[in-house]
LOMAR-600041 format. One record per atom (N, C-alpha, C): residue in one letter; x, y, z; residue number from 1; atom name. Coordinates in Angstrom, 2 decimals. Example, Ala and Ser with C-alpha at 12.3 -4.5 7.8 and 13.67 -1.06 7.14 Angstrom:
<recs>
res; px; py; pz; n; atom
A; 13.19; -5.69; 7.80; 1; N;
A; 12.30; -4.50; 7.80; 1; CA;
A; 13.20; -3.30; 7.80; 1; C;
S; 12.85; -2.25; 7.08; 2; N;
S; 13.67; -1.06; 7.14; 2; CA;
S; 12.90; 0.03; 7.87; 2; C;
</recs>
This chain:
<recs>
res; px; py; pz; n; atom
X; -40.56; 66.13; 39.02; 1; N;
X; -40.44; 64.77; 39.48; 1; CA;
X; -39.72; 64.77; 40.82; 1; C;
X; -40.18; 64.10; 41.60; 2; N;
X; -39.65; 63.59; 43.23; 2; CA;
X; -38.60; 63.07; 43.34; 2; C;
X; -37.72; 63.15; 43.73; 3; N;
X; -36.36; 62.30; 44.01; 3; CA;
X; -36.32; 61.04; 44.11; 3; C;
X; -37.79; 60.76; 45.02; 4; N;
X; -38.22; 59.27; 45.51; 4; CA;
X; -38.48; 58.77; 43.81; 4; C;
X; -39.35; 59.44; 43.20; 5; N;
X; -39.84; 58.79; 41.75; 5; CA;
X; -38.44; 58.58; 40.90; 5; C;
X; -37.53; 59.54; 40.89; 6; N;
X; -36.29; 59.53; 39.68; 6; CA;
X; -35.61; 57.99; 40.47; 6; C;
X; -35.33; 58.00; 41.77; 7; N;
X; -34.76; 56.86; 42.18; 7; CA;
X; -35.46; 55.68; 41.93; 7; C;
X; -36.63; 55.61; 41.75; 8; N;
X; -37.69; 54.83; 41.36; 8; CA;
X; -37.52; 53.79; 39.92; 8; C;
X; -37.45; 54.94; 38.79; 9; N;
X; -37.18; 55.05; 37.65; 9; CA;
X; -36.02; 54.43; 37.48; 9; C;
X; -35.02; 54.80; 38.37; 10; N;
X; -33.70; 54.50; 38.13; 10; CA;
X; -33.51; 53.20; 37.99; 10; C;
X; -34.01; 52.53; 39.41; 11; N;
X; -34.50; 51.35; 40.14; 11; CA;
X; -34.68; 50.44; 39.07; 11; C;
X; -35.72; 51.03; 38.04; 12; N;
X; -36.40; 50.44; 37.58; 12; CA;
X; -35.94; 49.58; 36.10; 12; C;
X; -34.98; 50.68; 35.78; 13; N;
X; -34.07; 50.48; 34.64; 13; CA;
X; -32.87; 49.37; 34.93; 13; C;
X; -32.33; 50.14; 36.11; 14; N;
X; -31.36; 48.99; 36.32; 14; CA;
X; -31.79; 47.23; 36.43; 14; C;
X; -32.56; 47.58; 37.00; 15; N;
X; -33.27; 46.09; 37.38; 15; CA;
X; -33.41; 45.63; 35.70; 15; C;
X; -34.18; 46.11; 34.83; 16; N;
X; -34.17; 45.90; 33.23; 16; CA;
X; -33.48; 45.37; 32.27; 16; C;
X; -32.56; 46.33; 33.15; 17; N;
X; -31.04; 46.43; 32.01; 17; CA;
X; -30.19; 44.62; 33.02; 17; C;
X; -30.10; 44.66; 34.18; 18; N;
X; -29.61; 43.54; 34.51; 18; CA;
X; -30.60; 42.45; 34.04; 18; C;
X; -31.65; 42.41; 34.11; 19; N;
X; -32.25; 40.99; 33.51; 19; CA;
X; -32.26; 40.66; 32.16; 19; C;
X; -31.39; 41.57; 31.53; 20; N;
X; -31.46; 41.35; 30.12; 20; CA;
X; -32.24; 42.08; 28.96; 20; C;
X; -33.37; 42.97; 29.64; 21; N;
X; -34.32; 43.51; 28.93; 21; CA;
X; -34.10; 44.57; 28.08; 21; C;
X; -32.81; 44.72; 28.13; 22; N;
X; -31.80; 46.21; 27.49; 22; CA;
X; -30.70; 46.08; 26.61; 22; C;
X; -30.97; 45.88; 25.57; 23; N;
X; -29.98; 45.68; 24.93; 23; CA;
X; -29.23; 46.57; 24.26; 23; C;
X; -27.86; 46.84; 23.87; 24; N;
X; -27.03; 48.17; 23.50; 24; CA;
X; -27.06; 46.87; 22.15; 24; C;
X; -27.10; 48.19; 21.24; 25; N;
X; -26.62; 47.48; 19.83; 25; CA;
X; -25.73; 48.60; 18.79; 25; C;
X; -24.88; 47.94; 18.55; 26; N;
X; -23.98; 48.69; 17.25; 26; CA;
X; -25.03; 49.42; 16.16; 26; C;
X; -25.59; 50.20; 16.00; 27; N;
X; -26.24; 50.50; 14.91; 27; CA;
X; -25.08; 50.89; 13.51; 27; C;
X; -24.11; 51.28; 14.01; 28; N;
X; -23.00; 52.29; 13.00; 28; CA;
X; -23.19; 51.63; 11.34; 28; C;
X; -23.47; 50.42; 11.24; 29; N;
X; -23.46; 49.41; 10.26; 29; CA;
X; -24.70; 49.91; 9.29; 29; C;
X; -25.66; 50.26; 9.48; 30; N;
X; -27.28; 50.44; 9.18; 30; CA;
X; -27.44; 52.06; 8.88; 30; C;
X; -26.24; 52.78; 10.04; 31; N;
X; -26.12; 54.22; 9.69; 31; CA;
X; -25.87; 54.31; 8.02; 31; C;
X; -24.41; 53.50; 7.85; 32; N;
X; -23.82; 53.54; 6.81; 32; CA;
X; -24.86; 53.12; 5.44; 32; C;
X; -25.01; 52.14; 5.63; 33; N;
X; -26.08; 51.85; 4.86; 33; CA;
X; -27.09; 52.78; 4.35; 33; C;
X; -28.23; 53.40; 5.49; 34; N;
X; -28.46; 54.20; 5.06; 34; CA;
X; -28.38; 55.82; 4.42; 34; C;
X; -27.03; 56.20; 5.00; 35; N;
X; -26.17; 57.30; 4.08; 35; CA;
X; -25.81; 57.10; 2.45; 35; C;
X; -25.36; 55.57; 2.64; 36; N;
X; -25.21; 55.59; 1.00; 36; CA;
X; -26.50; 55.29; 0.21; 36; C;
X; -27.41; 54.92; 0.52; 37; N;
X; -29.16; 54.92; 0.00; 37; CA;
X; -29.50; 56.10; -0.18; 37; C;
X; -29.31; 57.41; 1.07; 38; N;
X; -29.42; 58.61; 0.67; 38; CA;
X; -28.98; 58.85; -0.17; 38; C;
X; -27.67; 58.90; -0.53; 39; N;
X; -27.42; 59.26; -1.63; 39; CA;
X; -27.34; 59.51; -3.04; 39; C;
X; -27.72; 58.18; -3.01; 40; N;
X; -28.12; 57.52; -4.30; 40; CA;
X; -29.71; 57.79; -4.69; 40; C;
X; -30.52; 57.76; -3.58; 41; N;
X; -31.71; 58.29; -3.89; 41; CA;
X; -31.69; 60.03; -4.12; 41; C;
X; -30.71; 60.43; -3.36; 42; N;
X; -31.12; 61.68; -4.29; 42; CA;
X; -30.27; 61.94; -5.36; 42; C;
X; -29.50; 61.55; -6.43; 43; N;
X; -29.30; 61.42; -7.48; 43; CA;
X; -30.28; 60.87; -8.16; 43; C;
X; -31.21; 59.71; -7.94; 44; N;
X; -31.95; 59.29; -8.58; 44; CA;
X; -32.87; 60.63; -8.51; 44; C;
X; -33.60; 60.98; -7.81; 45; N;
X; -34.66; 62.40; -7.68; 45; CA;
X; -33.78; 63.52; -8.59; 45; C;
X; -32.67; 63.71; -8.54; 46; N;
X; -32.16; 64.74; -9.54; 46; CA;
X; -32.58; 64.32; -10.86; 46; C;
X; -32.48; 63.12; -10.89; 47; N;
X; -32.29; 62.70; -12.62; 47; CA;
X; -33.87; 62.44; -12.96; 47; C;
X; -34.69; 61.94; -12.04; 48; N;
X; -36.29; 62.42; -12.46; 48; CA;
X; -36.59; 63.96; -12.23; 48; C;
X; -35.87; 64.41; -11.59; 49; N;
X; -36.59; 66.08; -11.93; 49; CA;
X; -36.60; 66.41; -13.37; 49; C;
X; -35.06; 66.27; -13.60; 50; N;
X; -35.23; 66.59; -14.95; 50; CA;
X; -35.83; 65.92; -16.56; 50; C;
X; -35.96; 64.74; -16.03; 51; N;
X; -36.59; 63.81; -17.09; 51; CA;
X; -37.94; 64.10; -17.04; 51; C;
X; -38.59; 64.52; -15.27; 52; N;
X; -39.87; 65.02; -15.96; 52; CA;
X; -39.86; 66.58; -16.68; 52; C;
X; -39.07; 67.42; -16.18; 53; N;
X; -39.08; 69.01; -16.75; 53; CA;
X; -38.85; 68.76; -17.90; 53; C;
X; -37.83; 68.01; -18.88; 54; N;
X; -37.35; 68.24; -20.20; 54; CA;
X; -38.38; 67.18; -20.92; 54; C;
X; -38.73; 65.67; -20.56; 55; N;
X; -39.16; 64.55; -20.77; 55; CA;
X; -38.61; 63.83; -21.96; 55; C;
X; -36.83; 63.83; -21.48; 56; N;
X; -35.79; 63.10; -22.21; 56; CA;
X; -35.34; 62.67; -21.30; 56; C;
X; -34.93; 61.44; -21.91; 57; N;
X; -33.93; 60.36; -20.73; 57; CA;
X; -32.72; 60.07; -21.67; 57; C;
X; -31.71; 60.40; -21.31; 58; N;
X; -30.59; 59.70; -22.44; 58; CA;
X; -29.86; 58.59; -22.28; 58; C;
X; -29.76; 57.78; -23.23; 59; N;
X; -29.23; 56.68; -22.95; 59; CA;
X; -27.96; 56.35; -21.64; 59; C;
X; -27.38; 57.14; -21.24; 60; N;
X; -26.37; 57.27; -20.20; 60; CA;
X; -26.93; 57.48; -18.96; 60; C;
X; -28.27; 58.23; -18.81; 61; N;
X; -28.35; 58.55; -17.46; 61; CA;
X; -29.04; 57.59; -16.92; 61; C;
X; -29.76; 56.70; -18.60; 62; N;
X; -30.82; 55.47; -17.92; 62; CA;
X; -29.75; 54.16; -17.45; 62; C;
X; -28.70; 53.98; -17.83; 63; N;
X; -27.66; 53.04; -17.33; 63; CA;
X; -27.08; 53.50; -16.23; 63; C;
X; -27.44; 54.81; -15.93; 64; N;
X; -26.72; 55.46; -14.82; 64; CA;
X; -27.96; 54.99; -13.55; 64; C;
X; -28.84; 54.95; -14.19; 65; N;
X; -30.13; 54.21; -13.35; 65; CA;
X; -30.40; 53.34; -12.84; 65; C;
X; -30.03; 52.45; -13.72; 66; N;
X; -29.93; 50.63; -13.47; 66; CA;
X; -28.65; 50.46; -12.94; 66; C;
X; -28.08; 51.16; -12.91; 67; N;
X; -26.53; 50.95; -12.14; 67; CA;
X; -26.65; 51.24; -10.73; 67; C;
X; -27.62; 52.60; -9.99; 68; N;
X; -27.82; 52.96; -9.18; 68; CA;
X; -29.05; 51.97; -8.43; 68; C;
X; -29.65; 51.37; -9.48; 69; N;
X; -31.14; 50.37; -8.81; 69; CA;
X; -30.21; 49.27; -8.03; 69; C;
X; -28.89; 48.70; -9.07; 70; N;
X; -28.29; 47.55; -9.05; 70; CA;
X; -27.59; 47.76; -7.19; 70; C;
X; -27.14; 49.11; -7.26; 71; N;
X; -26.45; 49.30; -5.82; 71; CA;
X; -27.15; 49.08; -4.75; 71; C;
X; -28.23; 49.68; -4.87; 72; N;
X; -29.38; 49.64; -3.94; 72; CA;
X; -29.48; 48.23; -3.46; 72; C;
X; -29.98; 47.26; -4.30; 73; N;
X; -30.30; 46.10; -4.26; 73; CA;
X; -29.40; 45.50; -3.25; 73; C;
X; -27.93; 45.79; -3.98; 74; N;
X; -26.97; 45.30; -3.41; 74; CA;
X; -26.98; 45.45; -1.67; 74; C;
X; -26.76; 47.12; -1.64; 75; N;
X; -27.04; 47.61; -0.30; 75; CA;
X; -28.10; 46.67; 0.66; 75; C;
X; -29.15; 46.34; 0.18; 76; N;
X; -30.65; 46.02; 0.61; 76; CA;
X; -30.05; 44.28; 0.79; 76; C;
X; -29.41; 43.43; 0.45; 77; N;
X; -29.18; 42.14; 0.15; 77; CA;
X; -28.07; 42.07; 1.10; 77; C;
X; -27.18; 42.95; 1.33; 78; N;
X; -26.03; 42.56; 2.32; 78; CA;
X; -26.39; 42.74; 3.92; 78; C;
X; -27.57; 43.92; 3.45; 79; N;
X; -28.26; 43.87; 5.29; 79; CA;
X; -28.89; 42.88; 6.06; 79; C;
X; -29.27; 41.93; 4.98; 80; N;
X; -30.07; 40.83; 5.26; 80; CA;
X; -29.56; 39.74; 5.70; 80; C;
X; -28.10; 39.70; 4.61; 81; N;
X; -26.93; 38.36; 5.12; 81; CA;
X; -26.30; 39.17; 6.80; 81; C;
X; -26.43; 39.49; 7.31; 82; N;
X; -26.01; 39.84; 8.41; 82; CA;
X; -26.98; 39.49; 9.64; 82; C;
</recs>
């Protein structure tokens, strides 16, 4: 790339970014969010691995289920009020 073009580019951004067309946003909020979804989804994938390998569910891990659906939800419902 040409010096003339990078200054170009540059040009081009700034001009962007001053008219408003650029917006910086906090993501850190949505990070979080989705770390604790990870997580929880892969506990959930642990606990179907083995429910399909053995094809027992015990009463604890299925409350451990609906407890983990319930978080989710939660997670999924507070992103929205924002």
């Amino acid at each position: 790339m040409s010096s003339k073009c990078i200054r170009d580019t540059v040009s081009k951004v700034k001009t962007k970014y001053q008219d408003g067309y650029i917006v910086n946003t906090d993501t850190t909020p949505l990070k979080k969010q989705y770390e604790e979804m990870h997580k929880i989804g892969v506990n959930i994938n642990q606990i179907a691995k083995k429910v399909n390998s053995t094809g027992d569910l015990y009463p604890e891990e299925k409350q451990e289920l609906k407890e983990m659906v319930k978080e989710l939800w939660r997670i999924l419902r507070s992103s929205q009020l924002k």
